[in-house]
GULUM-761814 format. One record per residue (C-alpha): residue number from 1; y, x, z. Coordinates in nm, 3 decimals, m for minus. Layout:
BEGIN
<kolvo = NUM v = Y u = X w = Z>
...
This chain:
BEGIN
<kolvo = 1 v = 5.148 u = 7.681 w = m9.075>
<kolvo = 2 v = 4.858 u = 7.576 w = m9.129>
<kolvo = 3 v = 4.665 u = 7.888 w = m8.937>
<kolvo = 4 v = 4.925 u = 7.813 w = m8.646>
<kolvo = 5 v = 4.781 u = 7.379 w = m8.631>
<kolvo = 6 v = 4.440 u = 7.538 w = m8.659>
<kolvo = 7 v = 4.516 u = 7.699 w = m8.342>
<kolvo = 8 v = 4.643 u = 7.471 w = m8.163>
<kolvo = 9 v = 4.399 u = 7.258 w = m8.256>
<kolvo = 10 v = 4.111 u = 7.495 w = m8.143>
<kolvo = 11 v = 4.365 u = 7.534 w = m7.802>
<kolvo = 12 v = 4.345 u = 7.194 w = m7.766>
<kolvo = 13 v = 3.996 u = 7.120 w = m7.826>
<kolvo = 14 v = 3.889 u = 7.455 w = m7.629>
<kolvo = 15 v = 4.157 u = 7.260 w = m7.330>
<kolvo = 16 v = 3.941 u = 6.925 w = m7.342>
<kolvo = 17 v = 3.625 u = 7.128 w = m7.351>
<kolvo = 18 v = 3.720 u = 7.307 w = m7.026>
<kolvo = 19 v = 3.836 u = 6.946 w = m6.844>
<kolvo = 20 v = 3.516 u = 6.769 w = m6.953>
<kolvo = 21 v = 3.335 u = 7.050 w = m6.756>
<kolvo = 22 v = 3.571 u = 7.049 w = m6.506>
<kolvo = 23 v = 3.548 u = 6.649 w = m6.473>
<kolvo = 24 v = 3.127 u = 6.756 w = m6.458>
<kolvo = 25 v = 3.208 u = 6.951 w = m6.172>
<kolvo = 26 v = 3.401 u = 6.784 w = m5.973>
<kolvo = 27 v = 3.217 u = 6.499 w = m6.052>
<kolvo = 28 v = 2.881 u = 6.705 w = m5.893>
<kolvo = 29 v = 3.109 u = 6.797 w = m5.618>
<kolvo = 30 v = 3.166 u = 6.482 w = m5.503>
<kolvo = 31 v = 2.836 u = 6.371 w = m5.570>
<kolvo = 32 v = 2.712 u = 6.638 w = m5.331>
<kolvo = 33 v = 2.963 u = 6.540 w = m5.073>
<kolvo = 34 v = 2.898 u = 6.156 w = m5.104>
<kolvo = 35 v = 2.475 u = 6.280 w = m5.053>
<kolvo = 36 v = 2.566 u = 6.513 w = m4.808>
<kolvo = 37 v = 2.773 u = 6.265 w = m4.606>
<kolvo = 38 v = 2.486 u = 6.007 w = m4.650>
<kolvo = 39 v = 2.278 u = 6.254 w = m4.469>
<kolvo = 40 v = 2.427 u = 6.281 w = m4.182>
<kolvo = 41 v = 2.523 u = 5.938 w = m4.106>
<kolvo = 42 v = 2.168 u = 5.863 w = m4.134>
<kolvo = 43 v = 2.070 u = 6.201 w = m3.878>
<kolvo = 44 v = 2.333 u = 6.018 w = m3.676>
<kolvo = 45 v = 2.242 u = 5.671 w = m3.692>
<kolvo = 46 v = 1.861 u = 5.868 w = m3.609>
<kolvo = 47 v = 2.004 u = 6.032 w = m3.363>
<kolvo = 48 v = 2.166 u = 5.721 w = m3.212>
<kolvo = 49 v = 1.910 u = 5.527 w = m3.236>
<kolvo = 50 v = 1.687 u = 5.789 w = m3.022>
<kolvo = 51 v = 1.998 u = 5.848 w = m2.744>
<kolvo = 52 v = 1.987 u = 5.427 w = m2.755>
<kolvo = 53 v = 1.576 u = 5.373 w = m2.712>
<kolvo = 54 v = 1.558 u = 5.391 w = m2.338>
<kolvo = 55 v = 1.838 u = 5.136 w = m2.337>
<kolvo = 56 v = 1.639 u = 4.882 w = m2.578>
<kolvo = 57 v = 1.308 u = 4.961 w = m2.416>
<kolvo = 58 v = 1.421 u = 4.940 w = m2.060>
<kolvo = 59 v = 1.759 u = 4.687 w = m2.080>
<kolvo = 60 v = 1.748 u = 4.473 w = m2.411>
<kolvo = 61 v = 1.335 u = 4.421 w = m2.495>
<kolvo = 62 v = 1.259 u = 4.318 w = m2.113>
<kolvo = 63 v = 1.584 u = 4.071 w = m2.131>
<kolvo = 64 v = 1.464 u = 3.963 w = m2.493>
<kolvo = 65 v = 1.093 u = 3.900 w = m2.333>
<kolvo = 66 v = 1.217 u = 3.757 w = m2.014>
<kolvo = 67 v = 1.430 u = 3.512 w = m2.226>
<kolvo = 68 v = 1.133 u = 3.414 w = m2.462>
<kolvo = 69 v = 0.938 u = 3.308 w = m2.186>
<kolvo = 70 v = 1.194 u = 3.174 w = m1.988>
<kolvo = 71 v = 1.281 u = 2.924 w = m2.291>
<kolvo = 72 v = 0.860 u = 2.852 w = m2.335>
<kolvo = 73 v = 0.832 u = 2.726 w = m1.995>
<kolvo = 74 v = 1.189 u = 2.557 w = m1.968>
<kolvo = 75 v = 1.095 u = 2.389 w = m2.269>
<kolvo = 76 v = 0.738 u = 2.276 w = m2.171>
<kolvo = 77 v = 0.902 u = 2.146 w = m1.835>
<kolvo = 78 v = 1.105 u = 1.956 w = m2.014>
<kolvo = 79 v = 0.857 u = 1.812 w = m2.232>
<kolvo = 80 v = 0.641 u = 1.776 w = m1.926>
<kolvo = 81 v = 0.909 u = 1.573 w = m1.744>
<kolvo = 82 v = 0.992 u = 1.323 w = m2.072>
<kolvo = 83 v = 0.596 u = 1.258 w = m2.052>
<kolvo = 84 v = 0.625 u = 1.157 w = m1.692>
<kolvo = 85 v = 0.934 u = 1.000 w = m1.738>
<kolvo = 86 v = 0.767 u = 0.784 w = m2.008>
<kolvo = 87 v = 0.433 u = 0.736 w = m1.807>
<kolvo = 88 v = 0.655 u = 0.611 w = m1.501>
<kolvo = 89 v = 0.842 u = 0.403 w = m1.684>
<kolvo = 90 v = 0.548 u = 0.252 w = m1.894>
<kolvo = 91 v = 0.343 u = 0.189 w = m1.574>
<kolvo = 92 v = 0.653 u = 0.021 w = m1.464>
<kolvo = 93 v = 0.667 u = m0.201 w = m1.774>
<kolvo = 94 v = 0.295 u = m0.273 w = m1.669>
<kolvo = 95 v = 0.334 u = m0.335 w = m1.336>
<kolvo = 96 v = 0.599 u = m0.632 w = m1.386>
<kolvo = 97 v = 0.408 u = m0.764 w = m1.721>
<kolvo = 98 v = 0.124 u = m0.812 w = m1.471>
<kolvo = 99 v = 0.333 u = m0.950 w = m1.189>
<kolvo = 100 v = 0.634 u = m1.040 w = m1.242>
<kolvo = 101 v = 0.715 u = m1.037 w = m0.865>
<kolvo = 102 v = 0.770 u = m1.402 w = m0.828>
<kolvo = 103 v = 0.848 u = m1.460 w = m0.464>
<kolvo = 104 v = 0.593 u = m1.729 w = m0.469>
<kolvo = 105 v = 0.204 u = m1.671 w = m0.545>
<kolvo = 106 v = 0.046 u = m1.941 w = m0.488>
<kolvo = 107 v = m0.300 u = m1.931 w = m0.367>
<kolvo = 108 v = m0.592 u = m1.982 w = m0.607>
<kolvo = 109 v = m0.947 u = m2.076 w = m0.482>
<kolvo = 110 v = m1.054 u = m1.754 w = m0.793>
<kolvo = 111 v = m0.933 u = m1.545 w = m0.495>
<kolvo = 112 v = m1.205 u = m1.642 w = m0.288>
<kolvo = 113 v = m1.419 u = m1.294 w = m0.263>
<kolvo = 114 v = m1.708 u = m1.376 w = 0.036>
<kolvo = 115 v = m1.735 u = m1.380 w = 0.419>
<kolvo = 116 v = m1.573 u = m1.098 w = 0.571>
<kolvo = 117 v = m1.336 u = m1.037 w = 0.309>
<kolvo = 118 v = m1.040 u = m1.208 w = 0.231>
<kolvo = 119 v = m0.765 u = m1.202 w = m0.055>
<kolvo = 120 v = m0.403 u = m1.275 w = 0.159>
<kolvo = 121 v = m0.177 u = m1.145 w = m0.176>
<kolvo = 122 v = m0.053 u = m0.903 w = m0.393>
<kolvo = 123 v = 0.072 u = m0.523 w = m0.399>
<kolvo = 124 v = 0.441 u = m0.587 w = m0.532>
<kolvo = 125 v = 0.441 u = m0.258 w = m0.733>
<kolvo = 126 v = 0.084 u = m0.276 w = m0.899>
<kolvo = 127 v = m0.030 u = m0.669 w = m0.867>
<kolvo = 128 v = m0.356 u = m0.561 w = m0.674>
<kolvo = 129 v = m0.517 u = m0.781 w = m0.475>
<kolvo = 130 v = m0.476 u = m0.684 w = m0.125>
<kolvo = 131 v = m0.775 u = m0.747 w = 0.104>
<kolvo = 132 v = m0.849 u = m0.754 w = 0.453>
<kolvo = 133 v = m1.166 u = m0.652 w = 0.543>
<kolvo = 134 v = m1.368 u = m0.749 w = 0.911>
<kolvo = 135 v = m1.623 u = m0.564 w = 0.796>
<kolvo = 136 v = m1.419 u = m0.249 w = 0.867>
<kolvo = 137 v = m1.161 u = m0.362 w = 1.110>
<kolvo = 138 v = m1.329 u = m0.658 w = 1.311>
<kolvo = 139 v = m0.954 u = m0.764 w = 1.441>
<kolvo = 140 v = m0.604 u = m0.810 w = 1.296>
<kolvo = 141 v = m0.284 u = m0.858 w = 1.427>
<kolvo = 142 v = m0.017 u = m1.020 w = 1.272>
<kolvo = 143 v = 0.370 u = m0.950 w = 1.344>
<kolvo = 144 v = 0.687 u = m1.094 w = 1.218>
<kolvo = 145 v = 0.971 u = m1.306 w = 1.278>
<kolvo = 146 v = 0.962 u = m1.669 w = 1.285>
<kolvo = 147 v = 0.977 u = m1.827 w = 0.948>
<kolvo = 148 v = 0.877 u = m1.496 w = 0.762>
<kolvo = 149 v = 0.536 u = m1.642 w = 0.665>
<kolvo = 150 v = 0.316 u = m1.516 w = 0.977>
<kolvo = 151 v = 0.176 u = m1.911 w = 1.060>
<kolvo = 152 v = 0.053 u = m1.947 w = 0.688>
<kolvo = 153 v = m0.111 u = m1.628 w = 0.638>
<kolvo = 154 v = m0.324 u = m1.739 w = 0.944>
<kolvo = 155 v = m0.375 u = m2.081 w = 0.866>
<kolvo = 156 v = m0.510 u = m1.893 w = 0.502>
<kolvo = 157 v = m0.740 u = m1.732 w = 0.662>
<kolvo = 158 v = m0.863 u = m2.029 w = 0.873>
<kolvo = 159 v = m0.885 u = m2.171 w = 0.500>
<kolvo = 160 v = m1.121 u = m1.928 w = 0.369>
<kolvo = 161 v = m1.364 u = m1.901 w = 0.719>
<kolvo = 162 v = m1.357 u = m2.262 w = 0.675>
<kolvo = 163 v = m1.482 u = m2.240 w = 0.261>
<kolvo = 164 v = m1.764 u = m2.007 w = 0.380>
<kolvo = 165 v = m1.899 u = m2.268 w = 0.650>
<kolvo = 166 v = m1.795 u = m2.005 w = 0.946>
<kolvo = 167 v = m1.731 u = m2.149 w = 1.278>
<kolvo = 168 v = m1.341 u = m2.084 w = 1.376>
<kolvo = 169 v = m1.154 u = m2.132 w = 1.647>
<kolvo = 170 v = m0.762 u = m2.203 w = 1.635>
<kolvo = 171 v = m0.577 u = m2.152 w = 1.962>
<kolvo = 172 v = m0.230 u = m2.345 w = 1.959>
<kolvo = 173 v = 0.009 u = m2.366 w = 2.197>
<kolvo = 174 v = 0.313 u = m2.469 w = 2.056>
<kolvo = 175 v = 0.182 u = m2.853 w = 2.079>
<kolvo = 176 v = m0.033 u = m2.801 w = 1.807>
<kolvo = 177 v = 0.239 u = m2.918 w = 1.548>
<kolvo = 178 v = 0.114 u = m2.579 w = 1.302>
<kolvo = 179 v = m0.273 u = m2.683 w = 1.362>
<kolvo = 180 v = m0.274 u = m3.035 w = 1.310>
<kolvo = 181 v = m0.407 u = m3.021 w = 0.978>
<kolvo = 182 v = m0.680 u = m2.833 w = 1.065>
<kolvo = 183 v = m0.764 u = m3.092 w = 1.415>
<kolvo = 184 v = m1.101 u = m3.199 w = 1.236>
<kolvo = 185 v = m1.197 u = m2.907 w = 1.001>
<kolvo = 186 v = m1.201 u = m2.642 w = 1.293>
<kolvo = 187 v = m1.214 u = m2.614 w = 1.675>
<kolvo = 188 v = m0.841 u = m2.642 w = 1.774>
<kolvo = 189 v = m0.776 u = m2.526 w = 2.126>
<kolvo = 190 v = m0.423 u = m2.663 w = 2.274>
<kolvo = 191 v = m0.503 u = m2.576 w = 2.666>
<kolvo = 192 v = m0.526 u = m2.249 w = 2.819>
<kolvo = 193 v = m0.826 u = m2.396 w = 3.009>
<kolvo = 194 v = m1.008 u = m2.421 w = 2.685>
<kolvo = 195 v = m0.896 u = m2.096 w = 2.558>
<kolvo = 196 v = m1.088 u = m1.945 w = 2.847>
<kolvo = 197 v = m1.431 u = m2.170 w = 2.770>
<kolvo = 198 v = m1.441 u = m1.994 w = 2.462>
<kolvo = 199 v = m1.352 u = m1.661 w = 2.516>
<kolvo = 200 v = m1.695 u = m1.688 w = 2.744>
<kolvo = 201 v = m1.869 u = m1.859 w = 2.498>
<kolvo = 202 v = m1.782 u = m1.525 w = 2.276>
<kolvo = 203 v = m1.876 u = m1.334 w = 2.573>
<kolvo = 204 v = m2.217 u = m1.510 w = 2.555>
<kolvo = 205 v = m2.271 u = m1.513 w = 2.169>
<kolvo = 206 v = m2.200 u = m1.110 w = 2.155>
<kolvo = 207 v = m2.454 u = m1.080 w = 2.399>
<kolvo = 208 v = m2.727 u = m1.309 w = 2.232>
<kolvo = 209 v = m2.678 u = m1.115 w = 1.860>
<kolvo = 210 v = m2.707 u = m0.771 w = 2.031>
<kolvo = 211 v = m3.060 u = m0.840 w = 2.166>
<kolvo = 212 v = m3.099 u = m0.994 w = 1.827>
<kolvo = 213 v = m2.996 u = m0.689 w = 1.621>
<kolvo = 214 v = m3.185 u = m0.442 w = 1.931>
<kolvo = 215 v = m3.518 u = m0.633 w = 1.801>
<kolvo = 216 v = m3.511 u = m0.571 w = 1.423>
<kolvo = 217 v = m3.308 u = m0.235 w = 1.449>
<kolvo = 218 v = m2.969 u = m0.347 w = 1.289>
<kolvo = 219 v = m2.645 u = m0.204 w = 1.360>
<kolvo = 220 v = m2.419 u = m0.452 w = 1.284>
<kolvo = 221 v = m2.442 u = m0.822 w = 1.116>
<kolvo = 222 v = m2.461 u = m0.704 w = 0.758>
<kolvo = 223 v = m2.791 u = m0.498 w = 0.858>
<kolvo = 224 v = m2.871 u = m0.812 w = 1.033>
<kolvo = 225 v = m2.862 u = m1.012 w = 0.741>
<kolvo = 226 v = m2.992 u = m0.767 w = 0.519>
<kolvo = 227 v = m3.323 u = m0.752 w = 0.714>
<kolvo = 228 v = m3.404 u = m1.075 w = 0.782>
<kolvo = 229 v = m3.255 u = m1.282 w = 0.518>
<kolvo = 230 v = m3.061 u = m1.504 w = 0.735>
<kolvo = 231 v = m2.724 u = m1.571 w = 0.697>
<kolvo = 232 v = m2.607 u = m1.529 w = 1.056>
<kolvo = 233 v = m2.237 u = m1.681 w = 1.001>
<kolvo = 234 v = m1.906 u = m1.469 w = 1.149>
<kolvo = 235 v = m1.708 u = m1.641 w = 1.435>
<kolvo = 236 v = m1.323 u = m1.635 w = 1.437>
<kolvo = 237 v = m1.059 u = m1.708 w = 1.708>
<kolvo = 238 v = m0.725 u = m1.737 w = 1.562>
<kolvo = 239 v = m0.480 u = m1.736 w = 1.818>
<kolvo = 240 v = m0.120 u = m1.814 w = 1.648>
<kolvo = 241 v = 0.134 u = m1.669 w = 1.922>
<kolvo = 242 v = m0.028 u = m1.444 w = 2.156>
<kolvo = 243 v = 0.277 u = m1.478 w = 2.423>
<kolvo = 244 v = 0.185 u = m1.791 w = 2.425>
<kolvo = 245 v = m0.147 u = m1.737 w = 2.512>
<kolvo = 246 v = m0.073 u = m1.463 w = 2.751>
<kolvo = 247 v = 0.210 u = m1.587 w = 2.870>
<kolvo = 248 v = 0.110 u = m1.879 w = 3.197>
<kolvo = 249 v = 0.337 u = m1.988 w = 3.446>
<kolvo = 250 v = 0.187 u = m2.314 w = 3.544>
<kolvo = 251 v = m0.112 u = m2.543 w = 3.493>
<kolvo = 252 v = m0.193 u = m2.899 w = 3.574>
<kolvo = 253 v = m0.424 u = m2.855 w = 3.831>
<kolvo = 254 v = m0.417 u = m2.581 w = 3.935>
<kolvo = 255 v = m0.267 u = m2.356 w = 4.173>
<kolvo = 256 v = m0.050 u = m2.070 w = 4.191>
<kolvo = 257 v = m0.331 u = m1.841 w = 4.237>
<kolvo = 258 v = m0.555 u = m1.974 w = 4.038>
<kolvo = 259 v = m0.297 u = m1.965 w = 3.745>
<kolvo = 260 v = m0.266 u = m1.587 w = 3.783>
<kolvo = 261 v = m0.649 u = m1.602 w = 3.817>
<kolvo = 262 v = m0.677 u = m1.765 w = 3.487>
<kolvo = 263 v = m0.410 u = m1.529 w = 3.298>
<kolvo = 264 v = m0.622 u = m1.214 w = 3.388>
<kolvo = 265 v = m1.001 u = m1.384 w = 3.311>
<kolvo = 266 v = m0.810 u = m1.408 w = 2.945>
<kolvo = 267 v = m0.671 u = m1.086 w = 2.942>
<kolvo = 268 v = m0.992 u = m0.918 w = 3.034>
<kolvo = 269 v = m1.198 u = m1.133 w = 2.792>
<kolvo = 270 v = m0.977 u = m1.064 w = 2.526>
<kolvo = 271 v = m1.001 u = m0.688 w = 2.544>
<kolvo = 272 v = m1.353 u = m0.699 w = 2.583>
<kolvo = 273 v = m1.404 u = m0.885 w = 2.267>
<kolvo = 274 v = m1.186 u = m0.707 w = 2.048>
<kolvo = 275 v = m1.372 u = m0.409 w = 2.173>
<kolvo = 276 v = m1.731 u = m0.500 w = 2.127>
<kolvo = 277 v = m1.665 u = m0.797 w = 1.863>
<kolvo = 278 v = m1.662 u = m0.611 w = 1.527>
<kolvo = 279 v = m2.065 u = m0.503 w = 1.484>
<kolvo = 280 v = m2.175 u = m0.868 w = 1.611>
<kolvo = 281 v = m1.924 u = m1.017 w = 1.355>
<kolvo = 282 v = m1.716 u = m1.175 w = 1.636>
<kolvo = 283 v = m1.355 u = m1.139 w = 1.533>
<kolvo = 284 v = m1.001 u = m1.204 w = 1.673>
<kolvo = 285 v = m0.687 u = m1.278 w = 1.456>
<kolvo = 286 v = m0.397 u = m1.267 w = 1.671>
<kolvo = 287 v = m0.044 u = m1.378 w = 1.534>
<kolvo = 288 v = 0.323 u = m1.273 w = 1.737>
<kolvo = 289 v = 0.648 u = m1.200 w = 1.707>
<kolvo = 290 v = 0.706 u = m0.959 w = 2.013>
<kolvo = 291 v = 0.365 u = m0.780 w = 2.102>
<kolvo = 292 v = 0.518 u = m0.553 w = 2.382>
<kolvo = 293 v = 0.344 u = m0.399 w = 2.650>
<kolvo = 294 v = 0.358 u = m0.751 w = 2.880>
<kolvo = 295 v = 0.153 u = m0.910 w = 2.613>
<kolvo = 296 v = m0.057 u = m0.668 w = 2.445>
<kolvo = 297 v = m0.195 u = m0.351 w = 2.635>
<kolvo = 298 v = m0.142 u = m0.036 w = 2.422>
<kolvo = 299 v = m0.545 u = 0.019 w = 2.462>
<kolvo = 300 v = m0.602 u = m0.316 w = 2.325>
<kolvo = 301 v = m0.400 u = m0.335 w = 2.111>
<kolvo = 302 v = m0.597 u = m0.031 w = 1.950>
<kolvo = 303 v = m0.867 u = m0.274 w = 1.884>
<kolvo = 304 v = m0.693 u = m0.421 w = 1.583>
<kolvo = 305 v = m0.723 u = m0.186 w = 1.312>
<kolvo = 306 v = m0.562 u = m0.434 w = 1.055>
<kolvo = 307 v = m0.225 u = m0.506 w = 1.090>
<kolvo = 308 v = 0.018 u = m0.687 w = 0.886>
<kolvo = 309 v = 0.382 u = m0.729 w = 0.983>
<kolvo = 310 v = 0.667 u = m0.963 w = 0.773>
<kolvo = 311 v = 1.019 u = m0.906 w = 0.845>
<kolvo = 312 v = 1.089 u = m0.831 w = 1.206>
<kolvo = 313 v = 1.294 u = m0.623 w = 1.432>
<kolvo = 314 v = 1.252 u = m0.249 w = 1.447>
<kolvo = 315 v = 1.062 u = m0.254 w = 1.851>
<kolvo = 316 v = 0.813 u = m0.536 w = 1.648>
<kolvo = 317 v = 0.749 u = m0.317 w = 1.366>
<kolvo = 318 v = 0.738 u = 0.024 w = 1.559>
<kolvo = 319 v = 0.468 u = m0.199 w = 1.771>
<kolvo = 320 v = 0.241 u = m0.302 w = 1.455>
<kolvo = 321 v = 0.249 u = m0.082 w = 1.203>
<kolvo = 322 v = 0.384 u = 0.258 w = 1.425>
<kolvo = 323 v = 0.645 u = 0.229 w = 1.220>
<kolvo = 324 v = 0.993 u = 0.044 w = 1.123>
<kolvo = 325 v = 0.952 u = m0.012 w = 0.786>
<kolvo = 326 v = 0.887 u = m0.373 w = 0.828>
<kolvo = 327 v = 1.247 u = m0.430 w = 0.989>
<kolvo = 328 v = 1.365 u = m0.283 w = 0.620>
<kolvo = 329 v = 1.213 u = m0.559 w = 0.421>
<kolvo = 330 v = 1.423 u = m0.795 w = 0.214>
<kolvo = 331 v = 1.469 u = m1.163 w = 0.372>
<kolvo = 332 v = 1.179 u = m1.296 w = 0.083>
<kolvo = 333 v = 0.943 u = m1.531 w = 0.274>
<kolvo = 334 v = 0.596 u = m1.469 w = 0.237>
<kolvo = 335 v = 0.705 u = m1.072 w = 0.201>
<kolvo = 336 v = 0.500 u = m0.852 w = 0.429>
<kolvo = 337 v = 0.394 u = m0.473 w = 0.541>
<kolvo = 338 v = 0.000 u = m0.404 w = 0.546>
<kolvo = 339 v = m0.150 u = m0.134 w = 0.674>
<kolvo = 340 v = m0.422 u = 0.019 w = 0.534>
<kolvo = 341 v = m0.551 u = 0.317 w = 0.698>
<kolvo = 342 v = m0.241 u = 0.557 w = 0.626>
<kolvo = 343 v = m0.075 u = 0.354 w = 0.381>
<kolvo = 344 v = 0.228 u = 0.099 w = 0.415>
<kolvo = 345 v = 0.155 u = m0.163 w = 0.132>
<kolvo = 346 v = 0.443 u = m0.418 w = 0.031>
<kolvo = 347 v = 0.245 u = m0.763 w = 0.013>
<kolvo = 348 v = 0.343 u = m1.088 w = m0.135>
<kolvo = 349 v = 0.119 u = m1.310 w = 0.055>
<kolvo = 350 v = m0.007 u = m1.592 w = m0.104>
<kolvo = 351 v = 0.201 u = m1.953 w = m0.042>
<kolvo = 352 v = m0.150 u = m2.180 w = 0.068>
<kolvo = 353 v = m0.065 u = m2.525 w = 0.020>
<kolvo = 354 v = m0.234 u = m2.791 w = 0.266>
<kolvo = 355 v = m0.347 u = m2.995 w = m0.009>
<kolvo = 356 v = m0.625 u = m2.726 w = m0.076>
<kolvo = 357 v = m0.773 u = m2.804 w = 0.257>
<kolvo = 358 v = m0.884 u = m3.150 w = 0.169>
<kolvo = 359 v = m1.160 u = m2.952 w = m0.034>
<kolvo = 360 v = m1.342 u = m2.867 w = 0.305>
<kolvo = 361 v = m1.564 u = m3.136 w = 0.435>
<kolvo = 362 v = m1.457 u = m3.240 w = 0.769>
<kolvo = 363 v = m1.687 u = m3.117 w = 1.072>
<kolvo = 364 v = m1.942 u = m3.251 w = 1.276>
<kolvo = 365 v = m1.767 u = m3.322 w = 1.604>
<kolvo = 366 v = m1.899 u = m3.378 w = 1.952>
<kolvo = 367 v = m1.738 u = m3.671 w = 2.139>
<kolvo = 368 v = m1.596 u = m3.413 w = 2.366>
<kolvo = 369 v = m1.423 u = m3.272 w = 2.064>
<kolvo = 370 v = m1.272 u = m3.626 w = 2.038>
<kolvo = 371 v = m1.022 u = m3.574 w = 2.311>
<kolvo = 372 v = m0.846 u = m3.276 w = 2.136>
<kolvo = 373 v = m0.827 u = m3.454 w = 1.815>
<kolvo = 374 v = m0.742 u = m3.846 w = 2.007>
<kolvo = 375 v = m0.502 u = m3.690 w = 2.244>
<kolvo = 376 v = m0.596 u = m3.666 w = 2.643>
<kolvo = 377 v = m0.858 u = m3.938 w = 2.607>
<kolvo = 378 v = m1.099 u = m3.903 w = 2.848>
<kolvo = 379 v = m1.513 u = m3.901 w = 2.703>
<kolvo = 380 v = m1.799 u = m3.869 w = 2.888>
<kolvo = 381 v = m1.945 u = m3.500 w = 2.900>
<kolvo = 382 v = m2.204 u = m3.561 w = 2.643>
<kolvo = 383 v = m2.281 u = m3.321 w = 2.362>
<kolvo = 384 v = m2.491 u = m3.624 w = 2.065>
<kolvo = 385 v = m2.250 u = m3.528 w = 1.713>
<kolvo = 386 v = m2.118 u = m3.781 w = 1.500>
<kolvo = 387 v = m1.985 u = m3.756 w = 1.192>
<kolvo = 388 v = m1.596 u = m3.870 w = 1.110>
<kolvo = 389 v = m1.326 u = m3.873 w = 0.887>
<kolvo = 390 v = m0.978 u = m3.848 w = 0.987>
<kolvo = 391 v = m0.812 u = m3.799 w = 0.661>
């Protein structure tokens, strides 16, 4: 019995023997498959890969690159933009910090630059000073509806000729109610008679400076001054409504023809000094609210390379500026168009008070000035000065 349990005990052993090395081998068998498997995924992920390069070189990497760079520059654009977005907005901020667009800026006597030159306001977007300057344009017209502010940005001109001691000449003929301040600061002309006596007397002192300037070689009154250390003084006529001036139906006195007579002696004088008046420093300032063909000639009107319009019709502004953009400005008194070479500037002229003109000493007048100031009071033609004050 016991022979027959060694037996089966060596059966049984010799049976576990044999499944351990069968368990080895299938073990190694299924090792191998498992590597052998491995191996050729990986020849066909190699493979893949290699049937899928073209695809990544030509499709996917030029999309990937296209994308990179497309992202860069949307990005920098974008950061470009918030910088100008922030720079806009900042000079913005600036721009009303230094103005804060009041629609009254009042004049200050610190605005007061020199002969020639004068401050009439402020850009509305920056706060510049705006400047017009005879010494570049010798003649400016000045457009705009009544009430807009035309009348006192002429009379603040007159102002500043007057500060520099320059001889003006203010031609009213609306009854001199917008001059009378000025009746015995400057020489205030309320007759079309008159208007014409000093148009010649222009006429005359253009053609006095030009043999002056011929004999020392200067080209225009700067050089003038320059040279011979004088101080030659500008002379202004400020005429307030230029229809008006144009404009003659009738005169005491005279007659029909001589009416029509008188009308073209000022036309022609006119053009002829806003032609030659800019190198002699002989300047016009002409204000009106309709400067059509009837009162202005296209070729004179050429003459007056500044121009400043306020709120007006669109045939007013086309006529000033070549261009409407006056007729779109708000209804903000004092608000104005100037043009400055190529450029439209939105003004805020200054509001002049007529206080300030106390300031200015009043002039030496002949007795024949008398009658303009007095009325129609008739004075013996004699040209001794006196001095008076009518204030």
């Amino acid at each position: 019995m016991e022979n027959n349990k060694s037996k089966m005990e060596l059966y049984e052993e010799k049976q576990k023997q044999n499944k351990k090395t069968l368990d080895k081998q299938e073990i190694a068998d299924i090792e191998f498959s498992r590597k052998r498997h491995q191996e050729n995924e990986e020849q066909w992920e190699t493979f893949m890969i290699i049937l899928k390069m073209p695809y990544y070189i030509f499709f996917k990497m030029p999309a990937w690159i296209i994308g990179k760079v497309t992202y860069t520059e949307k990005r920098k654009s974008q950061e470009n933009e918030i910088l100008r977005l922030k720079r806009v907005i900042e000079s913005k901020e600036r721009a009303r910090k230094m103005m804060e667009l009041e629609n009254i800026i009042k004049w200050d006597n610190k605005y007061l630059i020199k002969d020639g030159i004068f401050n009439i306001g402020k850009d509305i977007k920056t706060g510049k000073l705006i400047t017009v300057d005879f010494n570049v344009n010798s003649n400016l017209l000045v457009g705009g509806m009544p009430g807009t502010g035309k009348t006192k940005l002429i009379q603040l001109i007159v102002f500043q000729c007057l500060k520099y001691g320059c001889r003006c000449y203010v031609a009213d003929f609306k009854g001199g109610v917008d001059t009378i301040r000025f009746m015995n600061k400057a020489d205030v002309i309320t007759e079309h008679t008159e208007l014409l006596n000093v148009l010649l007397q222009f006429r005359k002192e253009i053609k006095i400076r030009q043999q002056l300037f011929i004999n020392i070689g200067a080209e225009n009154l700067q050089e003038y001054n320059q040279f011979t250390g004088e101080n030659l003084k500008r002379q202004y006529l400020f005429i307030d409504e230029l229809g008006e001036a144009m404009e003659i139906f009738e005169v005491d006195g005279l007659s029909e023809k001589e009416v029509k007579q008188l009308k073209k002696d000022i036309e022609n004088n006119i053009k002829s000094i806003a032609r030659l008046g800019r190198a002699f420093g002989v300047n016009l300032i002409c204000g009106t609210q309709r400067p059509d063909v009837n009162i202005l000639e296209g070729q004179t009107r050429d003459q007056f390379g500044g121009r400043v319009c306020f709120k007006s019709i669109h045939t007013t502004s086309s006529i000033v500026l070549n261009s409407k953009i006056a007729s779109e400005l708000q209804d903000i008194k004092g608000r104005a168009i100037v043009m400055q070479g190529t450029n439209f500037i939105e003004t805020q002229v200054f509001f002049w008070d007529k206080e300030t003109l106390s300031e200015i000493k009043n002039k030496k007048l002949a007795k024949n000035d008398l009658k303009i100031v007095k009325g129609n009071t008739e004075i013996e033609n004699d040209i001794e000065t006196i001095d008076i004050e009518l204030d």
